[in-house]
C-alpha positions in Angstrom: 47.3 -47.1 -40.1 44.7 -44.5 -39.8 41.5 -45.4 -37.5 38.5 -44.9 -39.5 36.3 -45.0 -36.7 37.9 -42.0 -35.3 36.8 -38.8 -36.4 38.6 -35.2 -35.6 37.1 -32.7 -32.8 36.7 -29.9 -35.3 34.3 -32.2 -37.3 30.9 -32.8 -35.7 28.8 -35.9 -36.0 25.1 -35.6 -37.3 23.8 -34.8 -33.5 26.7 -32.1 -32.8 25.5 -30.7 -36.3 21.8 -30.4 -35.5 23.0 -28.5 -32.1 25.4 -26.3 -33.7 22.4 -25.1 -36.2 20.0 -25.2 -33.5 22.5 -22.5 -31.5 23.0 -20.5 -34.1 18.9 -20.0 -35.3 18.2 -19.7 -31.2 20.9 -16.3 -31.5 19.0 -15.1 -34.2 16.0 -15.1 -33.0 17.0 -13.7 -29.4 19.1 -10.7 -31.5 22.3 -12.2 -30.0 25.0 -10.9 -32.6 28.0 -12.1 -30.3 26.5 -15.5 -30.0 25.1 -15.2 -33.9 29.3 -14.3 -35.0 30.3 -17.0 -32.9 28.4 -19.9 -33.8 28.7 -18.8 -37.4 32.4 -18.3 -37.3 32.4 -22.6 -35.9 30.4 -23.7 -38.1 32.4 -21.8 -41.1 35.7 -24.0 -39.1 34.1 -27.4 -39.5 35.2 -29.4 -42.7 34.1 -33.1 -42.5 37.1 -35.8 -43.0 36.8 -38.5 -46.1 35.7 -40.9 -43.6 32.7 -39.6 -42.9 29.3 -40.6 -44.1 28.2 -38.7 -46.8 24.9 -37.5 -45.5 26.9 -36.2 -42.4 29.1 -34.2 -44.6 26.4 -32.7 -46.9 24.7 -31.8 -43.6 27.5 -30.0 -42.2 28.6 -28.5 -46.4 24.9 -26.9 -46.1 25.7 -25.4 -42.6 29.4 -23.9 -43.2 27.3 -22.4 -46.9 24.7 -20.8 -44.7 26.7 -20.0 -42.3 29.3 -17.9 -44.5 26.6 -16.5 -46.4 24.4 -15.6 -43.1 27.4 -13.4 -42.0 28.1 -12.1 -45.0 24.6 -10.6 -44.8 25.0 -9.7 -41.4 28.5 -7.5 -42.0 26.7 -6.0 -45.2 24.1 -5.2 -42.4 26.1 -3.8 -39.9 28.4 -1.5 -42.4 24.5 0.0 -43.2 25.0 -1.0 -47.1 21.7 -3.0 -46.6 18.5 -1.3 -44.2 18.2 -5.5 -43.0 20.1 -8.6 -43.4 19.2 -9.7 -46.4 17.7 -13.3 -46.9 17.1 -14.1 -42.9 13.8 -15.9 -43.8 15.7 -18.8 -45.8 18.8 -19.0 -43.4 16.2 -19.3 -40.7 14.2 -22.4 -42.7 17.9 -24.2 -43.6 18.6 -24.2 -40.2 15.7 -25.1 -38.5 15.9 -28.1 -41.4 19.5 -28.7 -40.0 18.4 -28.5 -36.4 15.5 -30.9 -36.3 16.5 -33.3 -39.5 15.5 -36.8 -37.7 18.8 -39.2 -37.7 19.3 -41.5 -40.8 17.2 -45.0 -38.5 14.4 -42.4 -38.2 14.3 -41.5 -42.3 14.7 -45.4 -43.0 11.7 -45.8 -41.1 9.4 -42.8 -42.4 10.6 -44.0 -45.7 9.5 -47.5 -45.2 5.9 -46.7 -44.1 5.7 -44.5 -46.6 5.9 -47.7 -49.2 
């Protein structure tokens, strides 16, 4: 029997998530292309399990999509078939939105004095 509470290394939680986006924006905006390829590269590696909540796994779905097409842009970049990486300014807002999302009690709350 499979423990549901368990989830696999490769897959971060909502916190891990937030950091891993929060990484790869900080590379960006310091020019850091080795730190940029790497944190793309493991966010592109992390596939949530069925167990996990489903806000988790569209958080991370939105960060593996960014992150394929943000080094997409960057290789078209660095083979000089674009003068700049195209689309920076929306990769930039999704991930700051990934970074700094406030955890689900947080929302629950906003939402609530919002009624």
């Amino acid at each position: 029997m499979k423990d549901s509470s368990r989830t696999d290394i490769r897959t971060p939680d909502r916190r891990q998530v937030a950091s891993l986006a929060g990484r790869i924006l900080d590379a960006m905006e310091r020019g850091d292309v080795a730190g940029l390829k790497t944190g793309l590269l493991e966010a592109e590696l992390c596939a949530p399990p069925c167990s996990v909540e489903p806000a988790a796994a569209e958080r991370l779905e939105l960060l593996a999509a960014v992150a394929a097409r943000l080094r997409f842009s960057v290789a078209r970049f660095e083979r000089q078939v674009t003068p700049r990486p195209q689309g920076l300014a929306v990769y930039a807002r999704l991930l700051r939105h990934l970074a700094h999302t406030p955890p689900a009690g947080a929302r629950q709350l906003q939402r609530a004095a919002c009624l």
